[in-house]
C-alpha positions as CSV (number, residue, x, y, z in Angstrom):
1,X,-117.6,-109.1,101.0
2,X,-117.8,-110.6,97.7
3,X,-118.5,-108.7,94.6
4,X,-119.2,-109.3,91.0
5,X,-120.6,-107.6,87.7
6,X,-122.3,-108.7,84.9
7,X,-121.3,-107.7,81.3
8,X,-123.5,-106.8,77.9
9,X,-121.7,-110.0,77.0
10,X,-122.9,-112.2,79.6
11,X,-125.8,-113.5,78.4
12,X,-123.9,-115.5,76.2
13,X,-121.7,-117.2,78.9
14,X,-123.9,-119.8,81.4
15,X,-122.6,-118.4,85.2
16,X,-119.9,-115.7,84.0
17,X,-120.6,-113.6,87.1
18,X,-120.9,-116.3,89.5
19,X,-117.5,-117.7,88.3
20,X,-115.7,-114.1,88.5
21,X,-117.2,-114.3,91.7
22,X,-115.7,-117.6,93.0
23,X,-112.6,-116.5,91.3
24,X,-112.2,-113.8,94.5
25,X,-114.0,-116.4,97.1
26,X,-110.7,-118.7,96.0
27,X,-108.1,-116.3,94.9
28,X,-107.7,-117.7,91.8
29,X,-105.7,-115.3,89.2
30,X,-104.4,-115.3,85.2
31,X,-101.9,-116.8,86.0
32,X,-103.2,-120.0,87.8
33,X,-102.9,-123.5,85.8
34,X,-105.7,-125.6,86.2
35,X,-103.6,-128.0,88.8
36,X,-103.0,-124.5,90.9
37,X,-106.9,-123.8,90.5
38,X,-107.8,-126.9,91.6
39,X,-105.2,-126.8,94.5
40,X,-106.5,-123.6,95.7
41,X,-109.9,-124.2,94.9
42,X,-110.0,-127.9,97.2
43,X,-107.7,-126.3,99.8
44,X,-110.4,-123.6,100.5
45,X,-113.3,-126.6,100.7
46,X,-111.4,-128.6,103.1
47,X,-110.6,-125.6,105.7
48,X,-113.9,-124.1,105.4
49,X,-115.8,-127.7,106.0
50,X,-114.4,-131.3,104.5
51,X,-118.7,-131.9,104.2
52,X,-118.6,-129.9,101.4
53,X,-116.0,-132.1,99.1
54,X,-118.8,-133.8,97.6
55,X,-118.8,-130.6,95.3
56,X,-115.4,-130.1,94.1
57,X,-115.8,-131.5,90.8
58,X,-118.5,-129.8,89.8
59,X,-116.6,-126.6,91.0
60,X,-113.5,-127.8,89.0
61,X,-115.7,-128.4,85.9
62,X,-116.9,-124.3,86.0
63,X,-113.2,-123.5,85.9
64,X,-112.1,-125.7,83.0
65,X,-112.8,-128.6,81.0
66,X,-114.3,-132.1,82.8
67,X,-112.4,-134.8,82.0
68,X,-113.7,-138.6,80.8
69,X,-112.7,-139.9,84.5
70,X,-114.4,-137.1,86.3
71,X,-117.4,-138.5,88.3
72,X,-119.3,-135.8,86.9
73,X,-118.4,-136.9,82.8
74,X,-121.8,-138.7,82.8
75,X,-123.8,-136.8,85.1
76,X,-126.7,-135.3,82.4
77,X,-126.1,-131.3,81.9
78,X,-129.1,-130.0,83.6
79,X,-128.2,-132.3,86.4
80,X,-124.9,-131.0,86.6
81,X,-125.8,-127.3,86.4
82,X,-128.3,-128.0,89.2
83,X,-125.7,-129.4,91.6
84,X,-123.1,-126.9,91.0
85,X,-125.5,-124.2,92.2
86,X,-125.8,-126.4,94.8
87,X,-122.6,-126.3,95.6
88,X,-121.9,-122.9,95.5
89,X,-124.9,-122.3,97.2
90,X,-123.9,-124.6,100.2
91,X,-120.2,-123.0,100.3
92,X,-121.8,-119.0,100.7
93,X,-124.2,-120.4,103.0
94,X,-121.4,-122.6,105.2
95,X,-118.6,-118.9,104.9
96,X,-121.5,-117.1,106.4
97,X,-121.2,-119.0,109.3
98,X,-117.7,-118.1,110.2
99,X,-118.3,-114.6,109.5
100,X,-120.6,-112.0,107.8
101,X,-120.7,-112.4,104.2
102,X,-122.0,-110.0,101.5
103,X,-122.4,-110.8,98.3
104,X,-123.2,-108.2,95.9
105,X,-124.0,-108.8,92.1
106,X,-123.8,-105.8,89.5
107,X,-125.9,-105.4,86.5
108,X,-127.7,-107.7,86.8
109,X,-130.2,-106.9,83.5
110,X,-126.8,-108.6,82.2
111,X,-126.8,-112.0,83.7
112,X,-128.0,-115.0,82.0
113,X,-130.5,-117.6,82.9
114,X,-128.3,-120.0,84.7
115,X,-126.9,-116.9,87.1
116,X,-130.3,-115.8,87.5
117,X,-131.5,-119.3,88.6
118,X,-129.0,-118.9,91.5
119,X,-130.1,-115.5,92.7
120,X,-133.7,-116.6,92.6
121,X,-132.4,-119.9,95.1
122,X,-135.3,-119.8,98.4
123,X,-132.4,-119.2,100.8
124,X,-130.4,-116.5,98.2
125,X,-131.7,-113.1,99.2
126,X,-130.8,-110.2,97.0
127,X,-132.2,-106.6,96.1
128,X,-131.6,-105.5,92.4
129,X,-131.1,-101.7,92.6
130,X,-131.3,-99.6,89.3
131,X,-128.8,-96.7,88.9
């Protein structure tokens, strides 16, 4: 099971809740550099399926800066949002494979576009539930 929450203050910040959320999916903590995110975030990729390398930097550019050499410096910014959606999209959908997964999403009045453009993905399913 995966779980995250959305905050008053995510509106402001593109994908806060989906990167808390792959924060858990990767067991990335505080205390991680970004050469220990990366190591644990391409470590997970490779023994879940190698096919879905083709999406590491645009999951190393949600958890810090891209830089110049990255193949994705260039790629256009609504490009780039796209296929990181993608990404994350394919790595939830390839997990549920080797077991049941739940994801859950809190709040969600709170999230901001670019999370709400990933819940509303054809193969995403989700029930928002007011409390």
């Amino acid at each position: 099971m995966l779980e995250t929450f959305s905050v008053s203050h995510g509106k402001a910040s593109a994908f806060l809740p989906v990167i808390d959320l792959l924060r858990t999916y990767f067991r990335i903590t505080g205390d991680d550099d970004e050469r220990r995110r990366r190591e644990k975030i391409n470590g997970r990729i490779v023994t879940l399926d190698r096919s879905l390398e083709d999406g590491l930097p645009y999951l190393y550019g949600l958890f810090g800066r891209t830089d110049e050499n990255s193949p994705i410096a260039e790629v256009e910014a609504q490009a780039r949002k796209r296929r990181s959606l993608e990404a994350i999209k394919r790595i939830l959908l390839r997990e549920s494979l080797n077991q049941p997964l739940i994801v859950i999403f809190e709040d969600l009045r709170w999230v901001a576009e670019e999370t709400q453009a990933f819940l509303n993905k054809r193969s995403v399913y989700y029930t928002e539930k007011t409390v």
